[in-house]
C-alpha positions in Angstrom: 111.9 82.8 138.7 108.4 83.9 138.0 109.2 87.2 139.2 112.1 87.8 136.6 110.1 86.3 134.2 107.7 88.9 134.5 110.1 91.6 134.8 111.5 90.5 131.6 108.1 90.2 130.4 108.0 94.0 131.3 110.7 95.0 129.5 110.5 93.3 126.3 106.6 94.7 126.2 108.1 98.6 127.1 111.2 97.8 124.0 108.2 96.7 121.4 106.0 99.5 122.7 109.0 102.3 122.4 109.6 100.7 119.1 106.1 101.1 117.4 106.3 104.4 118.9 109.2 105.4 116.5 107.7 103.8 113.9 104.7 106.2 114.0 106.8 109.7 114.8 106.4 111.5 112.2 109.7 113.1 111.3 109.1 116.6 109.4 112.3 117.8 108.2 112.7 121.9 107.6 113.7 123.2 104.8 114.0 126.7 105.8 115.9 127.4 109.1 114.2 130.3 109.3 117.3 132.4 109.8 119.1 131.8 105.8 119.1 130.6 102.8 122.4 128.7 102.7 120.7 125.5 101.6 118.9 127.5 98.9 119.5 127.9 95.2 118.6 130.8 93.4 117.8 131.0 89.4 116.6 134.2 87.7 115.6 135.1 84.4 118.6 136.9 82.3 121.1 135.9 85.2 123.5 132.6 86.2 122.1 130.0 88.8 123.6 131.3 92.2 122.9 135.1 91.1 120.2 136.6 93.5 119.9 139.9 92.2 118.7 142.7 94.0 118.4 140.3 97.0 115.2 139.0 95.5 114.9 136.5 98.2 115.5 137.5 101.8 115.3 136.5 104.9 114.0 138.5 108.0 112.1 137.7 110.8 112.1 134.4 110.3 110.3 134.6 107.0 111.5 134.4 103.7 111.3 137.5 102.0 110.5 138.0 97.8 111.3 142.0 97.4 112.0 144.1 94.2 112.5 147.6 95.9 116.3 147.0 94.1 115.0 146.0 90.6 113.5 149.2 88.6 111.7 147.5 86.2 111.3 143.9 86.3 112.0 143.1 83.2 110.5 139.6 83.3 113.2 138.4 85.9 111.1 135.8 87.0 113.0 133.8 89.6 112.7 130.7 91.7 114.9 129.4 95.2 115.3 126.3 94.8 116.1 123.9 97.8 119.1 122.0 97.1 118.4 118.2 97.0 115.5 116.7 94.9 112.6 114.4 96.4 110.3 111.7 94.8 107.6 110.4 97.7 106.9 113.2 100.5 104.5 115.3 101.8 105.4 119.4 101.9 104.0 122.0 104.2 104.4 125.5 103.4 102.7 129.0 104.4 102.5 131.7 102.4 101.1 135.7 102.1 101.0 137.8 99.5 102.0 142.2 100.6 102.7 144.9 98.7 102.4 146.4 95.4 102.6 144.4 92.1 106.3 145.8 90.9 106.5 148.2 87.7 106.8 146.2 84.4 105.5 142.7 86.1 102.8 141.1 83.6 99.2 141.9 84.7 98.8 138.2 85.6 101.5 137.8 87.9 99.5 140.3 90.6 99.4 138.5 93.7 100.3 135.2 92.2 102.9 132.9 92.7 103.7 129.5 93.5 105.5 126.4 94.4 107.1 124.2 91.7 107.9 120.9 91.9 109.6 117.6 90.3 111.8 120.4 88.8 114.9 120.1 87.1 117.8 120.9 88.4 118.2 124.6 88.7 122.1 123.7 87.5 120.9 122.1 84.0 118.9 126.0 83.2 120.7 128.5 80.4 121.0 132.0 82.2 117.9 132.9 79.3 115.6 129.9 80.4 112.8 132.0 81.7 110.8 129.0 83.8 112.1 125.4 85.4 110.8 122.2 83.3 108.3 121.4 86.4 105.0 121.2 87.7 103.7 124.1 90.1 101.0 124.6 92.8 100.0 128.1 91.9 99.0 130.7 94.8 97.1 133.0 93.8 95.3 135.8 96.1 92.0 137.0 95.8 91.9 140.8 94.5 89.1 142.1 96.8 86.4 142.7 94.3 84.3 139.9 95.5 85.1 137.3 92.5 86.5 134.4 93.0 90.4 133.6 92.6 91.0 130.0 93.6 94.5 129.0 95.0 96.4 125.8 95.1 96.0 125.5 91.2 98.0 123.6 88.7 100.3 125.0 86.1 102.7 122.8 84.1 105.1 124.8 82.5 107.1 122.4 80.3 104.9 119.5 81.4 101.6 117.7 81.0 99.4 115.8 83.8 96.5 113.1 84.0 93.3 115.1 85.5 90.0 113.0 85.6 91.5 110.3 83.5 93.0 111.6 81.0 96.2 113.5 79.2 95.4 117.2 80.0 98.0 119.6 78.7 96.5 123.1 79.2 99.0 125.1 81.0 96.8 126.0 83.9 93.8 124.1 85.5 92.2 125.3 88.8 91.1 123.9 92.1 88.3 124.0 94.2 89.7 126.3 96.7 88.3 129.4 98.6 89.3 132.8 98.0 92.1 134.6 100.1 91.1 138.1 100.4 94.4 140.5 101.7 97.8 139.6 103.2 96.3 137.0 105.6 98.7 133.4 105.8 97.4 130.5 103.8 98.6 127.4 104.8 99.4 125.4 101.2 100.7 121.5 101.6 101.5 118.9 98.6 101.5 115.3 98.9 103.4 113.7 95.9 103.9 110.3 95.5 106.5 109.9 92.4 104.9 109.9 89.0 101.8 108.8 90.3 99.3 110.6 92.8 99.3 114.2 93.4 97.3 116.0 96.0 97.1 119.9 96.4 95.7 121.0 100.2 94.6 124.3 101.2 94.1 125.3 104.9 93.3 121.6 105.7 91.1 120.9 102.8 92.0 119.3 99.7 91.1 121.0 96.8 92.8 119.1 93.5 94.4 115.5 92.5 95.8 114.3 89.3 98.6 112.0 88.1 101.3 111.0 86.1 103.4 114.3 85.6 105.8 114.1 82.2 107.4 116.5 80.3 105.4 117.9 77.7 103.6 121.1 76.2 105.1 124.5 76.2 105.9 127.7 78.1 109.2 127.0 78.7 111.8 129.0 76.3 115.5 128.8 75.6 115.8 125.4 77.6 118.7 122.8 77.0 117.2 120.9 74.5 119.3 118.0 75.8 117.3 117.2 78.8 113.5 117.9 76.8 112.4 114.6 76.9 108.7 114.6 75.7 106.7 112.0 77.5 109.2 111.0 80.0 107.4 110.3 83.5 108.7 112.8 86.1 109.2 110.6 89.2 111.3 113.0 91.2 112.9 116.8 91.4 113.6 119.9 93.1 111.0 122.0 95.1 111.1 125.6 94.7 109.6 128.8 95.5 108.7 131.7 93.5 108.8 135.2 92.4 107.1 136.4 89.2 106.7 140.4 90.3 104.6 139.9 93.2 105.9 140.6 97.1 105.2 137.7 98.7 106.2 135.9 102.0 107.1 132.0 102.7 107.8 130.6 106.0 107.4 127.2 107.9 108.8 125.1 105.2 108.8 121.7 105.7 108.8 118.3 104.1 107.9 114.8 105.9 109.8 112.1 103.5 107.2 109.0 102.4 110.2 106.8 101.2 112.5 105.4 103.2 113.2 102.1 105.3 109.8 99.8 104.9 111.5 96.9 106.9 110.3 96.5 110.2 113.2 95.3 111.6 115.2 97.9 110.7 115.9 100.9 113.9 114.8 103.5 111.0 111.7 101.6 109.8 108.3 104.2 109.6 104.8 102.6 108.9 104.0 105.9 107.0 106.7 105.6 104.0 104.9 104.3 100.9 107.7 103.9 98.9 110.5 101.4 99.5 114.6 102.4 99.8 116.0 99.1 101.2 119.4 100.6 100.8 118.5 103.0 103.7 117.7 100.4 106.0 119.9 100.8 109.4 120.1 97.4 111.5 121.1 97.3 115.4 124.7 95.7 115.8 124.5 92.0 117.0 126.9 91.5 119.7 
């Protein structure tokens, strides 16, 4: 008897082991399959959602691709690929270089620049003229070799506002403390966003900007449907999207690690990570 005690004993110590185990795999999710863009969404400038002209965005060698050899002049076709589900609580990973030559007709501003919007709207809700997605956007920007400094990781709120040290800061563009990136060298960018509340830009492993509370607000934005402009409305969730603005530039390794999700213990899908609560995706072993 003793002995099967302690073989049950064993067991039920290995079950509860295996079990916190789960609960502290991380489980990163990729975005990019790094062989299409199937679960992608394109929107550019002057064209309707689904439209990737001149096979802006690409995909070879594993990398996404953002290419104008087929545009002539770019005639501010600034576009975005949009993944195609929204997110609220996660934490994002992406990697990024900038290449080539700034394309004929891109504004001056957009050389090697581009970015990564978030808590967008849905790329569906734009008017074929809506030039940028009501968002918020980590802005990469590379450095352009004359030895002054270009920081990366950046905000820019183009049809919104944020909270930066503590208060209501609507200027369209506020920078980090980053490094600069010199050349076409990868920089790894991440994003932790929890909802409405607490943003957190990261740079090659070190964090270089925070702020909160993301709502629509300010300007930028032009020929929008003025249905969805809701000023002041908190922006707890969206689309994640990559851009182009006239600048070649490379993504790969994109991936996103969920923070809400199943906070019950009990439950087979529960993580100790999630900081947001969905008790409706709670999944419970079968009693027999």
């Amino acid at each position: 008897m003793a002995r099967l005690l302690y073989i049950l004993g064993m067991l039920l110590s290995s079950v509860y082991v295996t079990a916190q185990s789960s609960a502290h795999k991380k489980e990163w999710i990729k975005l990019f399959n790094g062989r299409d863009i199937n679960d992608w969404i394109v929107k550019i400038h002057h064209h309707d959602v689904g439209v990737n002209f001149g096979n802006t965005f690409r995909v070879k060698d594993g990398i996404i691709q953002v290419r104008y050899d087929q545009y002539g002049d770019f005639n501010d076709q600034f576009a975005h690929l949009y993944y195609k589900q929204p997110f609220s609580y996660y934490h994002l990973k992406v990697e990024y270089r900038f290449t080539g030559q700034l394309q004929k007709g891109a504004p001056d501003y957009t050389l090697r620049n581009s970015g990564i919007m978030f808590h967008s709207q849905d790329p569906r809700t734009m008017p074929k003229e809506q030039d940028w997605p009501i968002s918020v956007e980590m802005q990469l920007l590379g450095g352009l070799g004359d030895g002054k400094p270009r920081t990366t990781g950046n905000m820019c709120s183009p049809g919104t506002a944020i909270v930066y040290e503590g208060k209501l800061d609507e200027r369209h563009c506020i920078n980090s403390t980053s490094k600069t990136y010199d050349g076409d060298q990868w920089v790894h960018a991440e994003l932790i966003v929890l909802g409405d509340s607490l943003i957190t830009h990261i740079i090659n492993g070190n964090t270089v900007m925070r702020y909160s509370k993301p709502q629509m607000a300010g300007g930028v934005v032009k020929n929008y449907d003025s249905t969805i402009w809701q000023p002041g409305k908190p922006l707890r969730e969206g689309f994640i999207a990559l851009q182009s603005e006239g600048q070649p530039v490379d993504f790969r390794n994109v991936e996103i690690l969920p923070l809400k999700g199943c906070m019950d213990p009990n439950a087979v899908n529960y993580k100790d990570y999630y900081v947001a609560s969905d008790p409706a995706s709670c999944r419970y072993k079968k009693k027999k």
